[in-house]
NUTIDO-786316 format. One line per field, with one value per residue (C-alpha): residue in three letters; x negated, y negated, z negated. Coordinates in pm, whole numbers. Layout:
<nodes>
r: ala|...
X: X|...
Y: Y|...
Z: Z|...
</nodes>
This chain:
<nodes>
r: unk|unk|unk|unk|unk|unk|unk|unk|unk|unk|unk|unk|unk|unk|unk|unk|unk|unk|unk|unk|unk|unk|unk|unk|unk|unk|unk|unk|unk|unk|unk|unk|unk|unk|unk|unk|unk|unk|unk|unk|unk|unk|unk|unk|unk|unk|unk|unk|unk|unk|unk|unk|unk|unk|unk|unk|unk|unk|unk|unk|unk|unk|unk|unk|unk|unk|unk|unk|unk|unk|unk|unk|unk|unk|unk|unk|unk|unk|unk|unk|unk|unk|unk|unk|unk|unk|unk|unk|unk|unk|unk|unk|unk|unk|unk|unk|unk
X: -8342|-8284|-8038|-7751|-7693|-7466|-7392|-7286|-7061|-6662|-6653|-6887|-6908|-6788|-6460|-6528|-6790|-6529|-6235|-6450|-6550|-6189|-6142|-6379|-6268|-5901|-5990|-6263|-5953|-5781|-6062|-6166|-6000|-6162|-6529|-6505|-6525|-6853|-7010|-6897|-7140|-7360|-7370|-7219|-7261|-6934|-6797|-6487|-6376|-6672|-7026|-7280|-7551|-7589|-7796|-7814|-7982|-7843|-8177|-8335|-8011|-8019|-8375|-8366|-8079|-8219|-8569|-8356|-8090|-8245|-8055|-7658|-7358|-7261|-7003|-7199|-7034|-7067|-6802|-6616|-6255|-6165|-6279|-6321|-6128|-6295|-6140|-6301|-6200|-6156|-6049|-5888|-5556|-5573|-5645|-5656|-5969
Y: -5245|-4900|-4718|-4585|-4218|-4067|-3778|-4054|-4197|-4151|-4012|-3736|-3519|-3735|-3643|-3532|-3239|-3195|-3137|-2865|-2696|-2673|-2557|-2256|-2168|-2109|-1910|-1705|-1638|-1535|-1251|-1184|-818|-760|-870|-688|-392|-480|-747|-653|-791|-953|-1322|-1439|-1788|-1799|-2074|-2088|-1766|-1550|-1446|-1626|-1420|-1236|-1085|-967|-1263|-1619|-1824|-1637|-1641|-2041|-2044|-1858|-2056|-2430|-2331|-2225|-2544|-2778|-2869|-2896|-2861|-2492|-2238|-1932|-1743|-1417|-1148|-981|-892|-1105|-1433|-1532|-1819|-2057|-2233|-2507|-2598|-2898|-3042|-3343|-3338|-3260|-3585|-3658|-3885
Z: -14635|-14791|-14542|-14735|-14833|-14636|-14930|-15153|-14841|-14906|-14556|-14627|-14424|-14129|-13991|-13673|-13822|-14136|-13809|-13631|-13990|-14061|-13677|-13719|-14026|-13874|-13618|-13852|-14083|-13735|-13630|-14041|-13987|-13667|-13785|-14102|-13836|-13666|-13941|-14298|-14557|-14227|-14207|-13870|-13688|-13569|-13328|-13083|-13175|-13073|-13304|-13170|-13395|-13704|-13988|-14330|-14484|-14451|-14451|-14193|-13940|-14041|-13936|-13607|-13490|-13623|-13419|-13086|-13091|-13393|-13704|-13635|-13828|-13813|-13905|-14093|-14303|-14488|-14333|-14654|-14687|-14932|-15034|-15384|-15537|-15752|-16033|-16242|-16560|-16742|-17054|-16824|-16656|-16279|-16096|-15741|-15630
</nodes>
């Protein structure tokens, strides 16, 4: 039997590594202004409120920390002041799914 794909699950990403993304991206919104000071432009991996490493170039922090603790969920994210909002267009009316 042909296990099932978990991207094409309903409760992709499970909820318990959907609840801690949404838990480190409070408190990153909490400490953006005081990163910005030490990490602007740097990619951080960022969990519980402190910067667990950094560097300029997202695959290679990915790669460093994946060969220390192994594949994972984590929290990396590029330090800028403001984020960018995306907006997609389409031709149908907004629908919830």
């Amino acid at each position: 039997m042909i296990p099932a794909n978990p991207i094409l699950s309903p409760t992709y990403p499970p909820p318990e590594i959907l609840a801690y993304m949404e838990r480190q991206a409070e408190q990153y919104e909490k400490m953006r202004s005081h990163l910005i000071e030490q990490y602007l432009n740097q990619y951080i991996w960022f969990e519980d409120g402190q910067v667990l490493d950094s560097d300029p170039d997202h695959a290679t922090l990915v790669l460093r920390i994946y060969g220390e603790d192994g594949p994972r969920p984590l929290f990396v994210k590029r330090v800028v002041p403001t984020e960018l909002e995306l907006r997609v267009r389409s031709p149908f009316p907004e629908t919830v799914y």
